[in-house]
C-alpha positions in Angstrom: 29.0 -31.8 -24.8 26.5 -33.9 -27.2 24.9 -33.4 -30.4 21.2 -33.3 -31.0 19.2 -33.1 -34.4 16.6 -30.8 -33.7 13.3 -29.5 -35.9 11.8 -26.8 -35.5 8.6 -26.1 -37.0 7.0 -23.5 -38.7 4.2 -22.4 -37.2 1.5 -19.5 -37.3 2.7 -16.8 -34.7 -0.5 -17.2 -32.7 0.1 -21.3 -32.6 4.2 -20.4 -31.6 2.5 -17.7 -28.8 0.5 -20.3 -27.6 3.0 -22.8 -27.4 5.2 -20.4 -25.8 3.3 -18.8 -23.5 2.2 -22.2 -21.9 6.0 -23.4 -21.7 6.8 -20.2 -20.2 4.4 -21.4 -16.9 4.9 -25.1 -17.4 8.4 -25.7 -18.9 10.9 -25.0 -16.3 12.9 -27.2 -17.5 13.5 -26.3 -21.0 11.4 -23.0 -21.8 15.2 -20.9 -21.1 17.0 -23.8 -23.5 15.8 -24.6 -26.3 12.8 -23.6 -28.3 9.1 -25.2 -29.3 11.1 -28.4 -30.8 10.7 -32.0 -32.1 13.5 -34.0 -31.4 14.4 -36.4 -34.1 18.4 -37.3 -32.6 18.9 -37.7 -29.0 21.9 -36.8 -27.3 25.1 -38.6 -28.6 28.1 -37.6 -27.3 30.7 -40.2 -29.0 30.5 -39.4 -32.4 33.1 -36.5 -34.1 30.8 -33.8 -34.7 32.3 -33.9 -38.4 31.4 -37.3 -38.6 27.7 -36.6 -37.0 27.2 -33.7 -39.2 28.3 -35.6 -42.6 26.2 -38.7 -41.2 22.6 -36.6 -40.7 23.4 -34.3 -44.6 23.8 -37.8 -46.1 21.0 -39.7 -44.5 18.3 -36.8 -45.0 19.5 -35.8 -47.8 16.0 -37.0 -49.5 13.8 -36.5 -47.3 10.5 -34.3 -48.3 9.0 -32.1 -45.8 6.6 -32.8 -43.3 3.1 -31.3 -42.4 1.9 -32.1 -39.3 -1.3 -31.2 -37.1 -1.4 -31.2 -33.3 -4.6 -32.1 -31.7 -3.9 -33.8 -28.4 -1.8 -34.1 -25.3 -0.6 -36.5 -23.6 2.1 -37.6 -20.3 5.1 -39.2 -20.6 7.1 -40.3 -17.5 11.1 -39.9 -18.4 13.2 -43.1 -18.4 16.2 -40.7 -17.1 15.1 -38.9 -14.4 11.7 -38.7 -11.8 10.1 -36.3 -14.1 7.2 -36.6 -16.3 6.5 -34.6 -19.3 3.5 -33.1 -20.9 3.8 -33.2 -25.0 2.0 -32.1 -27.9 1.6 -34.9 -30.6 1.2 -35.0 -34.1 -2.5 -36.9 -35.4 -1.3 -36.3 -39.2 2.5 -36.2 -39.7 3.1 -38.4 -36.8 4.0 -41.4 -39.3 6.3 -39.5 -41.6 7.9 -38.0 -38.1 9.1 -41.4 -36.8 10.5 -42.6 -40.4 12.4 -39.4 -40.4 13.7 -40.4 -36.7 14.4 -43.9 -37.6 16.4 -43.2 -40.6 18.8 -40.9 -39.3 19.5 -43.7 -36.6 20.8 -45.7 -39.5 24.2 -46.2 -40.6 27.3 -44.8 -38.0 24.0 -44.0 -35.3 22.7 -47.4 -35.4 23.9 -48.6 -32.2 22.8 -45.4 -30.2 19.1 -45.7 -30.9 16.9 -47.1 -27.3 15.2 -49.7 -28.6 13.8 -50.0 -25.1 12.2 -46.4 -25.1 9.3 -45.4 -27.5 9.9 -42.9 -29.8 7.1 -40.3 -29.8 7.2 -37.5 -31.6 5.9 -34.1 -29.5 6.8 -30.8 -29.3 7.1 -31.0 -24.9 4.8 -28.1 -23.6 5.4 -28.7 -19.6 6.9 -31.2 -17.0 6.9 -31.8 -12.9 7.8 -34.8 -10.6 4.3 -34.7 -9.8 2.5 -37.3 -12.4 -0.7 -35.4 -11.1 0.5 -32.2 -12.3 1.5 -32.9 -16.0 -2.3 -35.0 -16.3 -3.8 -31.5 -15.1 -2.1 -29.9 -18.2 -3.0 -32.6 -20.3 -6.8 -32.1 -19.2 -6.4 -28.4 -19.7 -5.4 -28.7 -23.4 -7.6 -31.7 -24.1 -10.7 -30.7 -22.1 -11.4 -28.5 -25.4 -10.4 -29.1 -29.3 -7.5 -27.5 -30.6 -5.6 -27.8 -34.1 -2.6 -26.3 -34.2 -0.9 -26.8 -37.9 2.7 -26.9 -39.1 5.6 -27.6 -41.1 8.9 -29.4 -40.4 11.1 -27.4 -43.3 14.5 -28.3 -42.2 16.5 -29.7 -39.3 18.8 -27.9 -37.2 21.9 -30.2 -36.3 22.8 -28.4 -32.3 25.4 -28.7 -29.7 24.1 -29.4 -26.4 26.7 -27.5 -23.6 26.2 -26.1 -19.9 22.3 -26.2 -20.3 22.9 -24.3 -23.8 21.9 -24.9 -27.2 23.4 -23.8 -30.0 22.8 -24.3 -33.5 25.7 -25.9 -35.5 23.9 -26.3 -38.8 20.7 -26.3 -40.6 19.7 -29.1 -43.1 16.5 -27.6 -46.1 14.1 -30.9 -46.5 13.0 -31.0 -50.1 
């Protein structure tokens, strides 16, 4: 079991169909799991989850909302495994993202953070163990502009279980 800190935006219901509908063909991974996501705390699975929960209300508790835009995608090989990912990133937001992600690693998450991994925020559309195959998706959504527009409102605190998600507690952003 491991806790995650999850957001998930608000988007327009054509932007979340789109999104969706591409996952659906491209996502086998996590399309069944979890839902169109930025993931601002990865995995932890030493932490009480009292103490994890108190830790992220506490850290975030003045944090404003975020608006963000998605205009490109990119590949990302995974430091864990031998498949690479296709994400959606943020042009605006992506700042204001990362500081979010980099405060709640302060404090009694400090030492979990990889300081050897990039953090990049995305909201991960596809993935395959075939490089070739995640640059072909890329191409498909960057061969023509797109802006798809959102809003990080709150983060969802989750319990990761037997390839299940499920949602412990939700966190309002000012």
């Amino acid at each position: 079991m491991a806790y995650l800190v999850l957001a998930y935006p608000e988007l327009s219901n054509e932007d979340w169909n789109r999104i969706q509908n591409y996952r659906k063909d491209h996502d086998a991974l996590f399309y069944e799991v979890v839902q169109p996501h930025f993931t601002l705390v990865f995995p932890l699975t030493n932490l009480p989850e009292k103490v994890f929960i108190d830790e992220i209300k506490q850290l975030s508790a003045s944090f404003k909302k975020i608006d963000f835009t998605l205009r490109c995608a990119t590949i990302n090989k995974d430091a864990f495994s031998d498949y690479y990912h296709t994400f959606l990133v943020p042009d605006e937001g992506y700042s204001k993202i990362i500081k979010l992600h980099d405060l709640l690693y302060r404090g009694k998450l400090k030492n979990h953070l990889r300081l050897d991994i990039d953090y990049i925020p995305h909201i991960g559309i596809g993935n395959s163990k075939d490089a070739s195959v995640c640059k072909e998706m890329v191409d498909q959504w960057n061969c023509r502009e797109f802006s798809i527009t959102g809003k990080i409102n709150q983060l969802t605190i989750v319990k990761y279980e037997n390839k299940t998600v499920t949602k412990i507690q939700e966190i309002i952003l000012q």
